[in-house]
PLY file of the C-alpha trace (Angstrom):
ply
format ascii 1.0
element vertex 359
property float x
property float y
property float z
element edge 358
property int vertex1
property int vertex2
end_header
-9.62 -23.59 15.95
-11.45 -20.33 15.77
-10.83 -16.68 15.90
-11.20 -14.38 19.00
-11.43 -10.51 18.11
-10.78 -8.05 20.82
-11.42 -4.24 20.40
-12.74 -0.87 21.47
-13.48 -0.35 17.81
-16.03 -1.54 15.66
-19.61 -0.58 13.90
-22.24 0.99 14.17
-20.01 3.71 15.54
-17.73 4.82 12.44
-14.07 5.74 11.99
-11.09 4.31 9.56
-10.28 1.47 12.29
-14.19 0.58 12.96
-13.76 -0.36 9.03
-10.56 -2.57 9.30
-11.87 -3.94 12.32
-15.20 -5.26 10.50
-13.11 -6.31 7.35
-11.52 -8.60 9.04
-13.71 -10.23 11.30
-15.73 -10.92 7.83
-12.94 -12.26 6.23
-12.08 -14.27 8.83
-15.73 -15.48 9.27
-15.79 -16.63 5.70
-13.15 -19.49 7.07
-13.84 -20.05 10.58
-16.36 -19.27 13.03
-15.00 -15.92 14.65
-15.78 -14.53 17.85
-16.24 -10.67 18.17
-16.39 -8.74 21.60
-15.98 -5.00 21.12
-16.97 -2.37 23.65
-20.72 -1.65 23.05
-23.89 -3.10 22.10
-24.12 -4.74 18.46
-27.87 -5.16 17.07
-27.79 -9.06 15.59
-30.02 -7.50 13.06
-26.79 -6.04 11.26
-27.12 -7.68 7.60
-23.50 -8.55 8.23
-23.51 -10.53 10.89
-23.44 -14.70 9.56
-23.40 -18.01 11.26
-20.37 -17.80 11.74
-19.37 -14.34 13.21
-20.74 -14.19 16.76
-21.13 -10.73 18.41
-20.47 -10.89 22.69
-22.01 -7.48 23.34
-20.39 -5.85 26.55
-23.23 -3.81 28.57
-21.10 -3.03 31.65
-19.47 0.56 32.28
-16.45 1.17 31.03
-14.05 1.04 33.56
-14.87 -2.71 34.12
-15.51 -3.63 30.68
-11.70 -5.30 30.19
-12.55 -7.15 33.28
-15.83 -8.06 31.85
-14.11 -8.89 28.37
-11.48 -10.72 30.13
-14.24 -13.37 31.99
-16.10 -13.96 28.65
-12.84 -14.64 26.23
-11.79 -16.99 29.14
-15.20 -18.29 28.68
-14.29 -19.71 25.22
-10.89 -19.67 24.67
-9.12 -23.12 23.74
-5.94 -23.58 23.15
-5.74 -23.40 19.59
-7.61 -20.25 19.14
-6.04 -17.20 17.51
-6.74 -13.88 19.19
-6.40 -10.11 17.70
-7.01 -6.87 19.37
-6.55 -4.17 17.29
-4.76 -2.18 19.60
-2.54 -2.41 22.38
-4.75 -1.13 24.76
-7.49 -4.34 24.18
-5.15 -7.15 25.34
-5.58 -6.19 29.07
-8.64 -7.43 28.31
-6.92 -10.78 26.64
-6.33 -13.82 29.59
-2.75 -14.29 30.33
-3.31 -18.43 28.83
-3.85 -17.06 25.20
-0.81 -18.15 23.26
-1.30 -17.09 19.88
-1.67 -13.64 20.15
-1.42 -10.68 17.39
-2.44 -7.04 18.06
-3.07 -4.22 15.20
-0.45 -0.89 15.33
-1.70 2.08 13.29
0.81 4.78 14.55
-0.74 7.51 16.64
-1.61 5.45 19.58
2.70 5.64 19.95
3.01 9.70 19.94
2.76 10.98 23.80
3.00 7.80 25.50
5.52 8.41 28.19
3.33 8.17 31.08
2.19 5.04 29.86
5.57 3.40 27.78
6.32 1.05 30.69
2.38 -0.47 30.03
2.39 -0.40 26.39
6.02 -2.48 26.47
4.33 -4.70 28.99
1.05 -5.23 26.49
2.91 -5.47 23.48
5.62 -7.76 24.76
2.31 -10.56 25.00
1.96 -10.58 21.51
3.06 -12.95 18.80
3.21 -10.95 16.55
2.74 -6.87 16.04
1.03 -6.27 12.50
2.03 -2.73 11.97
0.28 -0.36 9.39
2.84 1.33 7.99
6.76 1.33 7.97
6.44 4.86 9.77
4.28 2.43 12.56
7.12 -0.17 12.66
9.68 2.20 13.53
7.96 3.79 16.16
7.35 0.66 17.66
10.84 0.26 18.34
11.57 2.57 20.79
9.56 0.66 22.86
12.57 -2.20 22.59
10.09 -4.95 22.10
12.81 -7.39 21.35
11.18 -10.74 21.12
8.09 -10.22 19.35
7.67 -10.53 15.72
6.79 -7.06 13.67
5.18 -7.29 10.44
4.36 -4.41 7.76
0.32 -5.20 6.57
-1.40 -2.14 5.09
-4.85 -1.74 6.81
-6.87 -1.82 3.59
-8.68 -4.93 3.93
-12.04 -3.27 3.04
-11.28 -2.04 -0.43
-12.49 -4.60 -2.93
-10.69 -4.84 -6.57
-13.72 -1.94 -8.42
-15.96 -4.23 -10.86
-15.53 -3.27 -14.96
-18.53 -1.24 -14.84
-16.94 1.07 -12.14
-13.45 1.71 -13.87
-14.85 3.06 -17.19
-13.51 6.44 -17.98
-15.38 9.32 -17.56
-16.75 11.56 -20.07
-14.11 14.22 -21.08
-14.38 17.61 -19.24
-13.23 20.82 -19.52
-12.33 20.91 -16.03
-9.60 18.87 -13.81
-11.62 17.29 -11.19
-9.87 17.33 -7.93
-11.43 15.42 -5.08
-10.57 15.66 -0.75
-12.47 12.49 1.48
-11.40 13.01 4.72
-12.14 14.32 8.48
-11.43 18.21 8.36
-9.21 18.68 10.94
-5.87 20.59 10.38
-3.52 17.97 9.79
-5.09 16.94 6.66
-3.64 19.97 4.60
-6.62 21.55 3.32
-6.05 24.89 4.29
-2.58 25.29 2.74
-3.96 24.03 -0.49
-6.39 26.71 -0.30
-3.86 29.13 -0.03
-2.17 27.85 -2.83
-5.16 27.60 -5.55
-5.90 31.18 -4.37
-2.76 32.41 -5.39
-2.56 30.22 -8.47
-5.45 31.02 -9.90
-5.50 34.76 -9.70
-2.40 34.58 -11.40
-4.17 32.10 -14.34
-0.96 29.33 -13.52
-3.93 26.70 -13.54
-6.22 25.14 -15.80
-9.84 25.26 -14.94
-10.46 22.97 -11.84
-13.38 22.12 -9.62
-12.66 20.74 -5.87
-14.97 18.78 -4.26
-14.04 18.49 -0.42
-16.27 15.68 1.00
-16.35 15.10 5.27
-17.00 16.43 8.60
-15.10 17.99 11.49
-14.02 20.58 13.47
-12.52 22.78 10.77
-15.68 22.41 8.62
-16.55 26.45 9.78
-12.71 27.67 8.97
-12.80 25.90 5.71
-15.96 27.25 4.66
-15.12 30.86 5.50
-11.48 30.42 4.03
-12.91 29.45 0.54
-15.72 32.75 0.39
-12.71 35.11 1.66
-10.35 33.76 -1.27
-12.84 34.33 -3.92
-12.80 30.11 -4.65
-16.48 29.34 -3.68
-17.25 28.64 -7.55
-14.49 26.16 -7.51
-14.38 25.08 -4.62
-17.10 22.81 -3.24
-18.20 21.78 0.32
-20.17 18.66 0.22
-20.36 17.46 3.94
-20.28 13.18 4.74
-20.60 10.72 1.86
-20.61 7.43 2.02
-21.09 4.06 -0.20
-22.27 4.68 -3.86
-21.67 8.26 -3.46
-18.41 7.77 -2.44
-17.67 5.53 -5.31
-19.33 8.46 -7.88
-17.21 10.80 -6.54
-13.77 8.92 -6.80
-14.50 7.63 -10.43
-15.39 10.78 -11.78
-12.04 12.75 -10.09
-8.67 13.09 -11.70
-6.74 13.91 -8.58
-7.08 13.28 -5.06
-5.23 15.88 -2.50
-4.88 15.22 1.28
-1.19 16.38 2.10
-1.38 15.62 5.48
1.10 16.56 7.91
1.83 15.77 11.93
-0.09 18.44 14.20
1.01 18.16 18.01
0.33 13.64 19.03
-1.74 13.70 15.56
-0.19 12.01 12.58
-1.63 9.65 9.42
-0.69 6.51 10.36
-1.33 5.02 6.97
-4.08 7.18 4.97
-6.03 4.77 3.37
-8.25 7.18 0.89
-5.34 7.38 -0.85
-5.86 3.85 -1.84
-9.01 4.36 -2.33
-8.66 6.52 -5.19
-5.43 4.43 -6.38
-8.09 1.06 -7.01
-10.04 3.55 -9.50
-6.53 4.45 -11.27
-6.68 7.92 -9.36
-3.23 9.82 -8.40
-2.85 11.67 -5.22
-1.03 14.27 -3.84
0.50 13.57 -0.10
2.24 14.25 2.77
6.07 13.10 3.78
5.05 12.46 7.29
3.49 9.70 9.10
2.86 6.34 7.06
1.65 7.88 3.83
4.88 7.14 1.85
3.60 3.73 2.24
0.17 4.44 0.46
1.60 6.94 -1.92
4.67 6.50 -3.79
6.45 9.92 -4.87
6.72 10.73 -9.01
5.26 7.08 -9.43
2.11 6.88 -8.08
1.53 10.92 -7.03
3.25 13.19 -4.93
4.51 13.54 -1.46
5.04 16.92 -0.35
5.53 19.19 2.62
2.52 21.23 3.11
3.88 23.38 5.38
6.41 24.64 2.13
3.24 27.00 -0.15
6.07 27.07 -2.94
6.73 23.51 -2.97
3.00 23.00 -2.56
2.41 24.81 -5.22
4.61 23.93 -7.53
2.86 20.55 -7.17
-0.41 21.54 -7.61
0.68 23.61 -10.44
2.28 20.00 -11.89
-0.62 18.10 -10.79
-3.18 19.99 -12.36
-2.08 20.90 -15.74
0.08 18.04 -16.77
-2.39 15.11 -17.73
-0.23 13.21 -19.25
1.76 13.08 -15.69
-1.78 12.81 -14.02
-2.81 9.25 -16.34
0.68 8.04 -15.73
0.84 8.27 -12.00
-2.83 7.15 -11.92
-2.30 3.73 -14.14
1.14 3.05 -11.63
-0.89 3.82 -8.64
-4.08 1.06 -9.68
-0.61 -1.60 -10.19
0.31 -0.61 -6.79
-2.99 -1.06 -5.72
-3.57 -4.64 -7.57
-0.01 -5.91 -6.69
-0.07 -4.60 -2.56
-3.02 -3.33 -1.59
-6.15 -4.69 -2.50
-8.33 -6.60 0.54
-7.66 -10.08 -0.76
-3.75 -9.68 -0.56
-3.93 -7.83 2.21
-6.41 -10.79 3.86
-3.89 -13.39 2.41
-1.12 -11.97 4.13
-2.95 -11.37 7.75
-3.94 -15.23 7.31
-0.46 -16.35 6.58
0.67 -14.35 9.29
-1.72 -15.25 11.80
-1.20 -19.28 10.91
2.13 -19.49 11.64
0 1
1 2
2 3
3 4
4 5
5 6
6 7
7 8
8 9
9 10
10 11
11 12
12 13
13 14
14 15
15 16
16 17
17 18
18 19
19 20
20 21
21 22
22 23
23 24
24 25
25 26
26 27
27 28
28 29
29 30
30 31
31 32
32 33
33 34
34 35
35 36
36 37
37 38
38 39
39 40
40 41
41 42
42 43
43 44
44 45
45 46
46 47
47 48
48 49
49 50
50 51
51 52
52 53
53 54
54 55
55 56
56 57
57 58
58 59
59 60
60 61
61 62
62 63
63 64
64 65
65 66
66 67
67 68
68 69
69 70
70 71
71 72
72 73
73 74
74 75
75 76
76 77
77 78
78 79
79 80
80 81
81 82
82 83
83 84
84 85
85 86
86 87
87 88
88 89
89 90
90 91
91 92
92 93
93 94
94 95
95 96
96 97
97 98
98 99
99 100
100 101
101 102
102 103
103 104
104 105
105 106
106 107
107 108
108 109
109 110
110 111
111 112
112 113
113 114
114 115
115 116
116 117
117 118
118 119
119 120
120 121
121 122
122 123
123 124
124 125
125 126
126 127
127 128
128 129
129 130
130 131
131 132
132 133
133 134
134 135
135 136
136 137
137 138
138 139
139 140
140 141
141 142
142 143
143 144
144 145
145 146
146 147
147 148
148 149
149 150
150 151
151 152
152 153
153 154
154 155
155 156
156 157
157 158
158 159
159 160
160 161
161 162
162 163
163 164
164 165
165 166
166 167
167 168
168 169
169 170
170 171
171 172
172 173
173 174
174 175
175 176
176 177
177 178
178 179
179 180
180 181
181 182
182 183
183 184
184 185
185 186
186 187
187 188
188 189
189 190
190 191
191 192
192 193
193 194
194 195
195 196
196 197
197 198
198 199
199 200
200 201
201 202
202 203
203 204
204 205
205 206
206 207
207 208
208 209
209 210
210 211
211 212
212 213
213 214
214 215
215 216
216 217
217 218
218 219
219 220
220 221
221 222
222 223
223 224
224 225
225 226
226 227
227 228
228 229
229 230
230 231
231 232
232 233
233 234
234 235
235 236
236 237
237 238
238 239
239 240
240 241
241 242
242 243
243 244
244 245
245 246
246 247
247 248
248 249
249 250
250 251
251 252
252 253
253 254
254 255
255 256
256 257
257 258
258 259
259 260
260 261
261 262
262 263
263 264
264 265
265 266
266 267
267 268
268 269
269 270
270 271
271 272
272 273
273 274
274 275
275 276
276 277
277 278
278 279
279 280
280 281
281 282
282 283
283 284
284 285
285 286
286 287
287 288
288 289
289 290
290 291
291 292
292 293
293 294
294 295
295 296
296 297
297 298
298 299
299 300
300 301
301 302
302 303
303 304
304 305
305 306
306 307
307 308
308 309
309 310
310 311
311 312
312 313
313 314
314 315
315 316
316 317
317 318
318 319
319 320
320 321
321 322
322 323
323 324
324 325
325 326
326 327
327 328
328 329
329 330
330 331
331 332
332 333
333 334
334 335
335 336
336 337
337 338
338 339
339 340
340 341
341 342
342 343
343 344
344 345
345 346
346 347
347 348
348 349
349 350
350 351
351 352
352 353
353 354
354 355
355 356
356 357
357 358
């Protein structure tokens, strides 16, 4: 038996999904020899790549590379071979033999589908199983009245490792609350309401000293940047542009809050938000949305707060909560690492995809 991975998403290029995608072909590799063929060309001088994780580089144009996928899984295939694809849209690339067949659902792929609900119920009545990122993503999925095929809840956060002792030692005591933003800036991730809000609160002194670091790239980078010098926040408020691996980890141990209330914006929606977890394995709260699959990742007055955004008062009534109650803050943060220890680390994620995936 070995494992067939199908998808349009995977390293170099980056994204959330490119991450999962290479998480699990790693995992998997670590146990049997694993078969990848994603949608471009994959250097075999990529440290991760092992004996036993085989890259199929595609080089044809993209209208026949399902076609081209379809001829070289064929290729290989045997019977008891497992196959994934992390979306629907990868198993017309899948021969119609496989028979153990399980396919990723993150959520926003669903949202304007109507042209194309009669092919996605055709693709996703082929699978085995569905292994959906979030309740939100399970629900959605059923409108689709895919009847016969198994659907399964498995949080996409196979990449985050449990933080060694050496990177969960408390930070030196500071005079100001650290607040901390990873994330694409684009509008449904909530910065610019928050803005608002600090604005507001802090010429009115309703906040204890604070210092926002707002890490990422995108297409609201410009609106963000002139938002923060025309609301008088450009000493607390800090644009630091992409981070990435140690950096990354610096800048989540040393916060106190993370804030990405995200909220739906036309077909665009969080399908899972899996910073959120990222701060929750160093013991850091977080401040949500209440749309999409981030009640999943965050759980409200437990581990953080969900909130509506789109609402400044309620918004800032949470921020207001958020920032000057610590003891709430170190409460939330030490039920948010048990959250992360008991649901969501990589190995029990991995453990359940295996178990899933065996059956």
């Amino acid at each position: 038996m070995k494992y067939i991975i199908v998808t349009q998403t995977y390293p170099p290029r980056i994204g959330g999904m490119q991450n999962v995608m290479i998480s699990i072909s790693k995992r998997l590799s670590s146990i049997e020899v694993t078969h990848v063929f994603p949608d471009h060309f994959l250097s075999k001088k990529n440290s991760y790549i092992n004996s036993k994780l085989h890259i199929h580089n595609n080089f044809s144009p993209k209208i026949l590379r399902p076609f081209i996928k379809k001829y070289l899984v064929n290729k290989i295939y045997k019977d008891n071979d497992v196959v994934i694809c992390d979306s629907w849209k990868s198993i017309k690339a899948v021969p119609s033999k496989v028979k153990k067949l399980f396919v990723l659902a993150h959520g926003q792929e669903f949202l304007s589908t109507k042209k194309k609900f009669g092919q996605i119920k055709k693709s996703l009545n082929r699978a085995s199983c569905i292994i959906c990122s979030s309740s939100y993503t399970k629900n959605l999925i059923t409108e689709f009245k895919v009847t016969d095929t198994q659907k399964i809840v498995i949080p996409p956060t196979y990449s985050i490792g449990v933080p060694s002792e050496k990177n969960t030692k408390f930070r030196a005591k500071s005079k100001l609350v650290s607040l901390l933003t990873i994330c694409r800036l684009e509008d449904r991730k909530g910065i610019i309401p928050v803005l608002k809000c600090l604005s507001e609160l802090n010429s009115n002194k309703f906040l204890k000293p604070f210092l926002w670091n707002i890490c990422g790239e995108g297409p609201q980078k410009n609106k963000i940047q002139n938002l923060i010098r025309g609301l008088g926040l450009s000493e607390q408020v800090k644009l630091i542009g992409k981070i990435s691996g140690d950096s990354k980890v610096d800048f989540i141990k040393n916060s106190d809050l993370f804030i990405m209330p995200s909220y739906k914006v036309k077909n665009s929606i969080e399908g899972f938000g899996i910073s959120y977890i990222e701060a929750a394995a160093y013991g850091i709260p977080s401040i949500a949305g209440i749309e999409g699959g981030v009640v999943d990742a965050v759980n409200h007055s437990r581990s953080g707060w969900c909130v509506n955004p789109l609402s400044l008062k309620e918004l800032s009534e949470t921020l207001m909560e958020a920032i000057n109650n610590e003891k709430k803050r170190k409460e939330y943060g030490i039920q948010a690492k048990k959250q992360f220890m008991h649901y969501f680390s990589g190995e029990k994620v991995f453990r359940k995809l295996v178990d899933t995936i065996s059956i």
